[in-house]
C-alpha positions as CSV (number, residue, x, y, z in Angstrom):
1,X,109.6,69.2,88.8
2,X,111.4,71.9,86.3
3,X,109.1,74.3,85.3
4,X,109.8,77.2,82.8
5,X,111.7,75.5,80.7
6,X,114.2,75.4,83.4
7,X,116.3,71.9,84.2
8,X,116.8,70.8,88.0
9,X,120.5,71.2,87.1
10,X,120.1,74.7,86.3
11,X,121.4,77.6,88.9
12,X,119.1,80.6,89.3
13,X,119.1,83.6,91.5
14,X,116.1,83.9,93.2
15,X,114.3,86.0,96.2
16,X,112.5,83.8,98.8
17,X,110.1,85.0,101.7
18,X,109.1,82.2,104.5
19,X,107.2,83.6,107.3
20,X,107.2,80.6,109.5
21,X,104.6,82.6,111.8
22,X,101.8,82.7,109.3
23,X,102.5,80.0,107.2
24,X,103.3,82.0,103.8
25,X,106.1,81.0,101.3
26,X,107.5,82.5,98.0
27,X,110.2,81.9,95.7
28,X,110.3,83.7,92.4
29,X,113.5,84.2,89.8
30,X,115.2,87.3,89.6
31,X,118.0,88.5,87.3
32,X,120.5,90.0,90.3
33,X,122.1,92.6,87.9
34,X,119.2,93.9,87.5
35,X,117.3,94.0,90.4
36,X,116.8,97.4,92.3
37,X,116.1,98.3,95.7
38,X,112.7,99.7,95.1
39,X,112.8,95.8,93.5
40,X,113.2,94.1,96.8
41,X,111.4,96.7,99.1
42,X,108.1,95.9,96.8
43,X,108.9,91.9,96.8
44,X,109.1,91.7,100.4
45,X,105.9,94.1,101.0
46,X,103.8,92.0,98.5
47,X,105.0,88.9,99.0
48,X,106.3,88.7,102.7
49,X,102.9,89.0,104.4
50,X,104.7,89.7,107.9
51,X,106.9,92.5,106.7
């Protein structure tokens, strides 16, 4: 299911966080030129529930 007006045919950059331990998952859309490291470092501590 496309969601955002995106197509399934479309290629996006995206960050992903499984933590097979606890069970959580997240996928959202970044733009890669502008992402940071203060970017990813506050991605993975909100998102990544492990660390």
């Amino acid at each position: 299911m496309a969601s955002a007006g995106w197509r399934t045919t479309d290629r996006i950059d995206v960050l992903i966080c499984n933590d097979d331990m606890v069970g959580h998952f997240a996928m959202d859309r970044i733009e890669v030129d502008r992402e940071t490291d203060k970017a990813l470092i506050d991605y993975v501590n909100t998102k990544c529930f492990g660390g």
